[in-house]
ZAMARMI-566276 format. One line per field, with one value per residue: residue number from 1; x, y, z of N, C-alpha, C in turn. Coordinates in pm, whole numbers, plus 50000, padded with zeros to 5 digits. Atoms other than C-alpha are relative to their C-alpha. Example, Ala and Ser with C-alpha at 12.3 -4.5 7.8 and 13.67 -1.06 7.14 Angstrom:
BEGIN
num <- (1:2)
npx <- (50089:49918)
npy <- (49881:49881)
npz <- (50000:49994)
capx <- (51230:51367)
capy <- (49550:49894)
capz <- (50780:50714)
cpx <- (50090:49923)
cpy <- (50120:50109)
cpz <- (50000:50073)
***
This chain:
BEGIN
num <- (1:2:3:4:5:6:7:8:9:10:11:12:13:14:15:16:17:18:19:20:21:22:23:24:25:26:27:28:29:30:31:32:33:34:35:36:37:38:39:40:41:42:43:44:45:46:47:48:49:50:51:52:53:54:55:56:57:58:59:60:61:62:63:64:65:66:67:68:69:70:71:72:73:74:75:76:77:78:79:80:81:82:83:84:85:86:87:88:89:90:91:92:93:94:95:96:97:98:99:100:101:102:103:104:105:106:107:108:109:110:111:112:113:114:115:116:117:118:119:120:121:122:123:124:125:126:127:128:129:130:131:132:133:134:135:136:137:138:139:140:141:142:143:144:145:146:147:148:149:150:151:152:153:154:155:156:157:158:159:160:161:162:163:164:165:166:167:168:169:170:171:172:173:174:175:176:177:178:179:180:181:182:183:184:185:186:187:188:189:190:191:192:193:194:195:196:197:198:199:200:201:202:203:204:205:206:207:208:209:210:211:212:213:214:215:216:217:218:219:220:221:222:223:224:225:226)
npx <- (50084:49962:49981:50086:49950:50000:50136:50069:49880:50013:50145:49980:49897:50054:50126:49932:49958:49974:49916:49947:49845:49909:49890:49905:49932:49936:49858:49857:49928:49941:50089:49978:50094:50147:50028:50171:50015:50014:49875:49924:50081:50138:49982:49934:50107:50081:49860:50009:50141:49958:49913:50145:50149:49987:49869:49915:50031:49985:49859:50022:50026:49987:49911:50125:50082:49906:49977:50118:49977:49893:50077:50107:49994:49995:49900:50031:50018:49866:50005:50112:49923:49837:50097:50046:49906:49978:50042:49869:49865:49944:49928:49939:49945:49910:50024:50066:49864:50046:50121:49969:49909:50117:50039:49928:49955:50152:50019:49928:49963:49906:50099:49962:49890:50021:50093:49925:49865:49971:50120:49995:49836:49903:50027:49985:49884:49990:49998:49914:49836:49915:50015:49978:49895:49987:50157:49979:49916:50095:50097:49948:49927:50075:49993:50130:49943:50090:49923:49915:50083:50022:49816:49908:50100:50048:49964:50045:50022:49879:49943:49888:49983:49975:49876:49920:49961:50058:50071:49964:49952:50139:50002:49883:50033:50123:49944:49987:50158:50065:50105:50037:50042:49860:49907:50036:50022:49923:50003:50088:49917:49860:50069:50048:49902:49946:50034:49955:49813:50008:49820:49968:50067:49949:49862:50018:49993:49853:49863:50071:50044:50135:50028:50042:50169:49974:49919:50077:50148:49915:49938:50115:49982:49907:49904:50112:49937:49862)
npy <- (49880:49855:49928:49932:49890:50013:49971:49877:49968:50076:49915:49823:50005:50039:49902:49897:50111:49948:50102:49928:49919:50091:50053:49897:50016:50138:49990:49911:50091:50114:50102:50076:50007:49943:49867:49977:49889:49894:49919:49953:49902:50045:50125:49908:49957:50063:50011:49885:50040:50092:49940:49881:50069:50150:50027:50143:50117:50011:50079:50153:50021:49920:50082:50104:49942:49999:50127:50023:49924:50043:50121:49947:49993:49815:49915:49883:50028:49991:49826:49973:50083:49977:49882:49989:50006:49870:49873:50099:50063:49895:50078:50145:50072:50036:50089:50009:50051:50096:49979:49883:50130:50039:49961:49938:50144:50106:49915:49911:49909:49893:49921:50020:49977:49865:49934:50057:49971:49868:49942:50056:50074:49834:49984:50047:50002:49889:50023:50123:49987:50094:50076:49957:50038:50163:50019:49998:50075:50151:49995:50009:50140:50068:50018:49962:49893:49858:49946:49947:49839:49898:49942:49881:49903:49958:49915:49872:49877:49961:49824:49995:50102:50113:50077:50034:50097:50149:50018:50034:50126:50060:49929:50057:50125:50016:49995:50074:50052:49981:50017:49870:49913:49948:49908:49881:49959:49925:49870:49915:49937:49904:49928:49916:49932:49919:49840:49961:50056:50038:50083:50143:50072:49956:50110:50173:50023:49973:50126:50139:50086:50030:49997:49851:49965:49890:49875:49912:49981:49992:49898:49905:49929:49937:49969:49905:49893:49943)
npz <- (50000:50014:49937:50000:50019:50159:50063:50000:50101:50138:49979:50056:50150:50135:50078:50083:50091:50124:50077:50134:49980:49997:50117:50044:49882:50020:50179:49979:49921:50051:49950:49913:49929:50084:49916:49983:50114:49929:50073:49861:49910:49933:49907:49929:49981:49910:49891:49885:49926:49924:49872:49905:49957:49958:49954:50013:49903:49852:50031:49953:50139:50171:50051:50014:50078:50185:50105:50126:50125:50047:50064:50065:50156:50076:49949:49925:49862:49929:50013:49856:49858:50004:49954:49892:49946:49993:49875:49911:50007:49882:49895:49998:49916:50038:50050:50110:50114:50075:50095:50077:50088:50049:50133:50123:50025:50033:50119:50017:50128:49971:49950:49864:49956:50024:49934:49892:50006:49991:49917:49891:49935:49974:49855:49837:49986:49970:49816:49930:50127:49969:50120:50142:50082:50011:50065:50145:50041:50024:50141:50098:50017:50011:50138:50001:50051:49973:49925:50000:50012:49952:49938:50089:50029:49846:49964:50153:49954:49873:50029:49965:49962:50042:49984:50158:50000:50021:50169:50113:49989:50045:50103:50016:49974:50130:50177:50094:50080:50087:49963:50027:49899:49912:50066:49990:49877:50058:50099:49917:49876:50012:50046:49892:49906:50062:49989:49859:50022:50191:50022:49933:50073:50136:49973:49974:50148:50098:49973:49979:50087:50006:50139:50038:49919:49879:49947:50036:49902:49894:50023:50035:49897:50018:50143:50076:49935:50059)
capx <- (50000:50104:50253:49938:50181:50268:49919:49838:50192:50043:49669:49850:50092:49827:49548:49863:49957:50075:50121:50271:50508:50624:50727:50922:51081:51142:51357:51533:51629:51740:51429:51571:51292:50887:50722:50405:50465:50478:50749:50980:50760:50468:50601:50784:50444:50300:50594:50522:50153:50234:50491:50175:49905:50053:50387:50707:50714:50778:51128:51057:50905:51082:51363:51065:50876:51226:51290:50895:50903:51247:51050:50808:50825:50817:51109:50892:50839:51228:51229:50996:51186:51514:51278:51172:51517:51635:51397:51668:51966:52088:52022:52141:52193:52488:52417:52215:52562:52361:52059:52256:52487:52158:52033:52336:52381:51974:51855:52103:52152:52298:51962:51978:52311:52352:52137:52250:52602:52623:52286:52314:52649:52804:52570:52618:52999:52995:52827:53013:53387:53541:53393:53446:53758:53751:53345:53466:53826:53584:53380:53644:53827:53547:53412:53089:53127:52827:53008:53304:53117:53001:53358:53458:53129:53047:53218:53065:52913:53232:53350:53637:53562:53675:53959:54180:54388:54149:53968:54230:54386:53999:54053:54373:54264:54015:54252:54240:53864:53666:53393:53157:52996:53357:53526:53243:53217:53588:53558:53245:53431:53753:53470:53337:53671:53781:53546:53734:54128:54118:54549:54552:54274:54478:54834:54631:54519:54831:55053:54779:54673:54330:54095:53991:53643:53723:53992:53737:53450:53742:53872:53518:53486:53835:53866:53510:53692:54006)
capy <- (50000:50347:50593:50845:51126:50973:50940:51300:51355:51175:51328:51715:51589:51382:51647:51826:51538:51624:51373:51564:51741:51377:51222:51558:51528:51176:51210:51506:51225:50996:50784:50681:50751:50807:51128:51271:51555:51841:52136:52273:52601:52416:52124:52384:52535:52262:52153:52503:52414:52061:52185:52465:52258:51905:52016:51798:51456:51357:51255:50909:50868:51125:50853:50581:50844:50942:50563:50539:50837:50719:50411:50544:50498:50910:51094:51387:51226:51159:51559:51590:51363:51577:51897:51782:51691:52071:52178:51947:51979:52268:52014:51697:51377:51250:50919:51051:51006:50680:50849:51099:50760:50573:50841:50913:50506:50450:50561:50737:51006:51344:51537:51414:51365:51707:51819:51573:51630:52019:52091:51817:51603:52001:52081:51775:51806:52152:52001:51723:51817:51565:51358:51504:51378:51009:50992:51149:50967:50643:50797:50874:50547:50387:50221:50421:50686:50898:50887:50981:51309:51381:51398:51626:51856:51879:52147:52394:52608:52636:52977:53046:52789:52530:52311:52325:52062:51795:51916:51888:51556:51404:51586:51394:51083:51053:51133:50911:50835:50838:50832:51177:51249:51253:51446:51682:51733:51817:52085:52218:52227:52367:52635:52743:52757:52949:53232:53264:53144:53196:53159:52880:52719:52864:52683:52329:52342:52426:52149:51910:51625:51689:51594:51864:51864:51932:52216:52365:52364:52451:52783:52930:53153:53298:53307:53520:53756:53820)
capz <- (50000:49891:50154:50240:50137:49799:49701:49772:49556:49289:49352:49251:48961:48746:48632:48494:48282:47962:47689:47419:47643:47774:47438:47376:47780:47689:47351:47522:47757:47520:47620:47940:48133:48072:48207:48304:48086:48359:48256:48591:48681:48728:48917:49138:49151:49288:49555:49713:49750:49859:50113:50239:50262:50402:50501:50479:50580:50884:50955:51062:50699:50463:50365:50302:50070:49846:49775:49674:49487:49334:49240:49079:48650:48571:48590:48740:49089:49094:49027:49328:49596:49478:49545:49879:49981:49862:50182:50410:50271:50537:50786:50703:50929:50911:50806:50518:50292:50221:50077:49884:49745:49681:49456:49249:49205:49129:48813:48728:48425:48430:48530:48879:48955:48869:49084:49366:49344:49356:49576:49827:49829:49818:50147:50357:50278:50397:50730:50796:50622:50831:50558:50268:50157:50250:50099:49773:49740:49761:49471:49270:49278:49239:48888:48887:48647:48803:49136:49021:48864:49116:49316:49029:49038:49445:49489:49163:49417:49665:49500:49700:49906:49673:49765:49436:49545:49575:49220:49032:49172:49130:48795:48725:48871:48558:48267:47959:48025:47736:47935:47783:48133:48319:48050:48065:48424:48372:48155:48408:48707:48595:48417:48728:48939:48681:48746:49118:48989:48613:48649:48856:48598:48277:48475:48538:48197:48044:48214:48217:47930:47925:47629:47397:47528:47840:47819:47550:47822:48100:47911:47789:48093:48046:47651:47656:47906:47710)
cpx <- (50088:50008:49876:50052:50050:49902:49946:50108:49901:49842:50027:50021:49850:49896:50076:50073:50002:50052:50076:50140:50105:50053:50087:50136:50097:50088:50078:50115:50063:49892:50034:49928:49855:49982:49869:50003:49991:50131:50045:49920:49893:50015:50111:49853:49937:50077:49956:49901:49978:50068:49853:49891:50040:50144:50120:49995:50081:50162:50057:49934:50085:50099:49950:49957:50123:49990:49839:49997:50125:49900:49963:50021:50052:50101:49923:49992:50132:50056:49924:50095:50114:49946:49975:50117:50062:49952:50069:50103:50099:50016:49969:50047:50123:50055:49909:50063:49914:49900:50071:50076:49891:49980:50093:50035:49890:49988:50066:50058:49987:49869:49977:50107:50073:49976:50060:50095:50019:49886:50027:50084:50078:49984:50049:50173:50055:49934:50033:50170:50098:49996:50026:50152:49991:49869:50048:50153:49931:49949:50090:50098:49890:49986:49877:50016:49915:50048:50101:49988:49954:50121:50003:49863:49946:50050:49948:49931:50070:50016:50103:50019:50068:50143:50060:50050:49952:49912:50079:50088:49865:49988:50112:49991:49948:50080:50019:49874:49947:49873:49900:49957:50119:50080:49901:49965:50121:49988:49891:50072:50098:49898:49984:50081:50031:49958:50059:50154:50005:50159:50005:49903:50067:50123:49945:49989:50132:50136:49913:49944:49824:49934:49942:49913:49977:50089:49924:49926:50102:50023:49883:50009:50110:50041:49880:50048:50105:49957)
cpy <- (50125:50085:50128:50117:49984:50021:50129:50069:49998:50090:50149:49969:49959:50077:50103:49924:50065:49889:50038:50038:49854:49936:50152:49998:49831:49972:50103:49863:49915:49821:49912:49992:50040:50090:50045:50157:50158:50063:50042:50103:49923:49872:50050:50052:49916:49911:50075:49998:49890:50038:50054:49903:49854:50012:49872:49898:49985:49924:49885:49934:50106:49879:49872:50054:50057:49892:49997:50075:49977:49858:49982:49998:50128:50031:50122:49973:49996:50166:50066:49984:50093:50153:49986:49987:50159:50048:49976:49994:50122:49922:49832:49958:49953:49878:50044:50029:49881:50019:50077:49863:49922:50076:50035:49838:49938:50082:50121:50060:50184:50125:50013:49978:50100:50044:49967:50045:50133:50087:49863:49894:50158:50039:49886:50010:50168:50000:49903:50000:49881:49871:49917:49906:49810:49949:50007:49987:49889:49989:49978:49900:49875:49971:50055:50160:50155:50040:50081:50175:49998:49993:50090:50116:50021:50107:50106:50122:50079:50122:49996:49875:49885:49951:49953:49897:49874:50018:49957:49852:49904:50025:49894:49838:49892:50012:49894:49918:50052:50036:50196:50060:50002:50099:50159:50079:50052:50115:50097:50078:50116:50177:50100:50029:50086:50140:50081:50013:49979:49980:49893:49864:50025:49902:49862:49960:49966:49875:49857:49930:49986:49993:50176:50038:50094:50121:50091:50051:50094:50138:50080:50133:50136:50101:50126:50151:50101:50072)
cpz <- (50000:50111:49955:49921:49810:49900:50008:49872:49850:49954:49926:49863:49843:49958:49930:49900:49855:49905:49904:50053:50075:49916:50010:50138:49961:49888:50039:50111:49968:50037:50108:50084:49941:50128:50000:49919:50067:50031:50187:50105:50057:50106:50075:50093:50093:50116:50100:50029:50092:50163:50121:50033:50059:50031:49940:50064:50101:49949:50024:49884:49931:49926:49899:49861:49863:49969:49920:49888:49872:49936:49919:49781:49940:50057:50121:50149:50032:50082:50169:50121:49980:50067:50198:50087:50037:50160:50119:50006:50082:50106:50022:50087:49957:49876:49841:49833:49942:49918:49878:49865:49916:49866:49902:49967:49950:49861:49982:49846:50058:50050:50185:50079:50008:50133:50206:50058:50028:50116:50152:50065:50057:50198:50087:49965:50099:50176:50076:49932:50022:49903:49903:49942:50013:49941:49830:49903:49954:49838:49851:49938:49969:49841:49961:50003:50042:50173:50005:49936:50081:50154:49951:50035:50153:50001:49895:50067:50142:50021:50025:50088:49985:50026:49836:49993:49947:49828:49890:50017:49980:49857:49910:50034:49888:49847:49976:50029:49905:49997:49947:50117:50087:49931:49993:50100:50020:49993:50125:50121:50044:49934:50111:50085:49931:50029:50173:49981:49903:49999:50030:49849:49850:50039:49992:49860:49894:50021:50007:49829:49947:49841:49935:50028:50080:50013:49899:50102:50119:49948:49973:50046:49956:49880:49958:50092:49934:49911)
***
């Protein structure tokens, strides 16, 4: 039986069902997932009503209600559970490294790991640091190429914050994959330090092997400056 809170989930989303706009969601996706056809504002829209009128779940169920929602066939409910997390991810348990691992290891393509990786691996690393480095050494040694993006991409909203060191040895770790979502998380990373340490990101570049992809994506920033 369906969590009471899912079924009210499900109760908002389907009268906004869109079939037209889910084949079109679903071929931007490469048909990896099917969709209920409901565009970002409006399933934002209805989050902030959700939230108001039935609150977040309880925290003795919210963990219960991502895996269902994670379950669930439609990308848009994944979209949801990553939404409802957003209203949590300031104060993360400790232990909830396993939910965050879960979702970048379950259905996994670059819309949610994304999202994961830079919104709520970034936060709980930022409240647990003692962490950080032995969580996302793991990742990046690992053979699980959406872990290891998101090693390289946790940090995209550091700023100054960002530990150079460890980006570009996670950065370095990865050369001579072929892999397109590591070489282009690459190129992102080094993108966005760049707008804080455009030398330091012009020197890594410059002594480093990287593919052309990535030191295209990596210099953007800089070369639209000059």
């Amino acid at each position: 039986m369906k969590n009471e809170y899912i079924q009210i989930i499900q109760g908002l989303l389907t009268p906004y069902e869109n079939k037209q706009e889910a084949i079109k969601m679903k071929q931007y996706m490469r048909n990896q997932y099917d969709f209920l056809g409901i565009r970002a504002p409006q399933r934002k829209q209805l989050v902030r009503f959700l939230i108001k009128e039935h609150g977040l779940p309880s925290e003795e169920s919210f963990k219960t209600i991502i895996y269902e929602l994670w379950a669930l066939p439609e990308r848009d409910y994944q979209s949801i559970a990553l939404e409802l997390i957003d209203r949590k991810s300031k104060q993360f348990k400790e232990d909830d490294i396993e939910l965050i691992e879960d979702l970048i290891t379950n259905k996994s393509w670059w819309d949610t790991v994304d999202w994961i990786a830079s919104k709520h691996a970034g936060n709980y690393f930022l409240q647990y640091p003692e962490n950080k480095w032995v969580i996302t050494e793991r990742w990046i040694q690992s053979d699980n190429i959406w872990l290891q993006r998101s090693a390289i991409i946790f940090q995209l909203k550091y700023k100054t914050d960002t530990d150079e060191a460890h980006l570009y040895d996670y950065i370095t770790q990865c050369l001579g994959s072929d892999e397109f979502f590591i070489n282009k998380a690459i190129g992102w990373a080094l993108r966005e330090y760049s707008k804080i340490n455009p030398q330091s990101v012009l020197d890594f570049v410059d002594r480093t092997p990287l593919p052309k992809f990535s030191r295209t994506e990596a210099l953007k920033v800089i070369k639209q400056k000059s």
